[in-house]
C-alpha positions, 0 to 999 in steps of 0.5 A: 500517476497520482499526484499524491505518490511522492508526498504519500512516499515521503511521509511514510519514510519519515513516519517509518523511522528512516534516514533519507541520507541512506537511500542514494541520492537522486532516489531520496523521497522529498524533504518533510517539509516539501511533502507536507506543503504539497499535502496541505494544498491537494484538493484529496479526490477521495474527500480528504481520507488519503490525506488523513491516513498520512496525517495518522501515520505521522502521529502514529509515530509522534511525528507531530511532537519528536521532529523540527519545529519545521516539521512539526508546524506543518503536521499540526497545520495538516491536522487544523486544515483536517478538523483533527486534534492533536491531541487525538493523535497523541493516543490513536489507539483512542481515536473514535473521532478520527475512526468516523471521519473515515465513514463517509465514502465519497461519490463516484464509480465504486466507491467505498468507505475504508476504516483501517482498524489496526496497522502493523509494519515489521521488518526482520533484520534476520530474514531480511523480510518485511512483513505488513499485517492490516485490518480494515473495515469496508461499507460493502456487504460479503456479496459485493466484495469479490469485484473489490478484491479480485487481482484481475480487477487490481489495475482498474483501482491503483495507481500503482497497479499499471497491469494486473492480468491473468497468464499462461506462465509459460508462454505469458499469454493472457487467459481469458478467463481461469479456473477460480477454484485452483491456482493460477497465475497473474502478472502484474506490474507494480510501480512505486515512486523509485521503481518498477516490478514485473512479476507472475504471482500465484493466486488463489481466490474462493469465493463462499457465501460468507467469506472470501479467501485471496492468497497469493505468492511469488512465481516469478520475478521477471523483472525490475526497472531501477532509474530507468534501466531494466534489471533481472527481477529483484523480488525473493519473497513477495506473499500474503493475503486478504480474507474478508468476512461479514461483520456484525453490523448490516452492510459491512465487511471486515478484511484482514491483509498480511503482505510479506516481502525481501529483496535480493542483494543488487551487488553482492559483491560489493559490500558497504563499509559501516553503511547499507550496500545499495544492493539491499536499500529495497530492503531497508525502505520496504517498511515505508513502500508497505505502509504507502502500499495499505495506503494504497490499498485502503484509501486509494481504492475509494474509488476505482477508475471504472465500473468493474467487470464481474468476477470470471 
C-alpha cells in the first residue's frame, strides 16, 4: 500500500471542493495541513511527478489563494520544495513550464514519462453519476503501448489494483488465456483508502497498427468491503475507456480516458434529514476517488512493480 494513498486522497477531496464533516467520521480523509506535511516530506519514488500532480489540483482549484492561512503556507511551501511558481498555478491552462517538468521518466522497470494534458471531473446531481474525462500524453511509441494498457496487466502497475485477472464469469475461474478480439471478462479488486471493490468487468481490447481501443463495463458487482465488513456489491455503473493514438511527435502517444461511476444507496430506507445518507456518501466522494484514480493512472504507473508479460 502506497505511502502516499492517504495524503493523495486528502488532497483530492479538498481540491474537489468537499466537506470532510459530511463523510462519517472515522472515514474522513485527513486534515489538509496533515497531508501536505506528509506530502512535503516523502522522498516521491517516481522523482517528484505524484507530488506535482497533487500540487496542481490544489492550484487547479486555487487551493493556494482561497484556503486558511494554514493551508495555504503549506501549498506554497510544496510548490518551492517543487521549483513551481505560484504564480504558474494561478493560470494552468498556461503551464508550459509545469508541462516540462513532467517529461523526464524516472529510472526503473517500465517506466514511462506522463504528461497529463487536460482533466475534467463531472459529477450529475441527477443520475448521480460521476463521469472523469482525462488526456495524457506518454513517451511510448503505439507499438509499446498494448502492455502499458492491457487490464490483465493492471495489478503489476497499482497500488489500487490488488487483482486484475481474466475469468470465466460463471464459475470465476481464471482464463489463461482469452480471445482479444470479442468480449470478456476480468475481475478485478480495487481498493481506495476507505474500501474494497470486487467486481467482474467486461472488456474490449483491439489492438491495430496505429491504435488501441480498451472499453470496459460493469458485469457484475460482487462485492464491497465497508470498515472491515464485507457487503453485497455496491457499484450500479462503472464504465469507460482508454483510446491511445500515436502523436505527431516521434515516440509518443496520446491516450484519451473517460471513466463513469454511481453507487447504490447503502440504506434506502433510511434517509437523511437536511444531510447526505450515509448510503450515498460514495456518491458525493466519487469525484475526489476519480481525480486520486487518474493520479493513479497517470503518475502511478511511471513505473510498474515488474517486467510486464506480453499481451495474450
Amino acid at each position: 500500500m502506497s505511502s502516499l494513498r492517504d495524503p493523495l486522497w486528502s488532497v483530492y477531496f479538498k481540491a474537489a471542493g468537499l466537506r470532510r464533516s459530511v463523510v462519517p467520521p472515522r472515514l474522513r480523509p485527513i486534515q489538509a495541513e496533515q497531508a501536505l506535511d506528509h506530502l512535503l516530506a516523502h522522498q516521491d519514488e517516481h522523482g517528484g511527478a505524484r507530488r506535482r500532480r497533487a500540487l496542481f489540483a490544489l492550484g487547479g482549484s486555487q487551493v493556494h489563494k482561497n484556503e486558511r492561512p494554514t493551508v495555504t503556507e503549506r501549498v506554497k511551501d510544496l510548490a518551492h520544495d517543487l521549483r513551481v511558481n505560484t504564480t504558474d498555478l494561478d493560470v494552468l491552462g498556461k503551464r508550459a513550464g509545469l508541462d516540462a517538468a513532467l517529461q523526464v521518466a524516472p529510472k526503473g522497470v517500465e517506466c514511462v514519462a506522463v504528461n497529463v494534458t487536460g482533466i475534467k471531473v463531472a459529477y450529475d446531481p441527477r443520475t448521480l453519476r460521476s463521469t472523469m474525462d482525462s488526456t495524457v500524453l506518454v513517451n511510448r511509441s503505439i507499438g509499446e503501448m498494448p502492455r502499458l494498457v492491457y487490464p490483465r496487466n493492471w495489478k503489476y502497475c497499482s497500488d489500487f489494483f490488488q487483482e486484475s485477472e481474466p475469468v470465466d464469469p460463471r464459475t470465476d475461474e481464471p482464463l489463461d488465456r482469452v480471445n482479444l478480439g470479442g468480449r470478456w471478462q476480468l475481475r478485478e479488486v480495487f481498493e481506495v483508502p476507505v474500501a474494497k471493490f470486487t467486481n467482474i468487468l467486461n472488456i474490449e481490447f483491439d489492438v491495430q497498427q496505429n491504435r488501441i481501443d480498451m472499453e470496459y463495463s460493469l458485469y457484475d458487482s460482487l462485492s464491497f468491503t465497508f470498515l472491515g465488513v464485507e457487503l453485497p456489491g455496491v457499484l450500479e455503473v462503472d464504465s469507460g475507456f482508454a483510446r491511445v493514438r500515436p502523436t505527431a511527435q516521434a515516440g509518443w502517444t496520446e491516450m484519451a480516458v473517460r471513466k463513469t461511476v454511481s453507487f447504490r444507496d447503502l440504506t434506502p430506507d433510511y434517509p437523511a434529514s437536511g444531510g447526505i445518507d450515509q448510503g450515498q456518501w460514495l456518491n458525493y466522494c466519487a469525484p475526489a476517488m476519480l481525480g486520486l484514480w487518474v493520479d493513479e493512472m497517470s503518475q502511478g504507473r511511471l513505473c510498474c512493480r515488474h517486467p510486464l508479460p506480453d499481451v495474450r
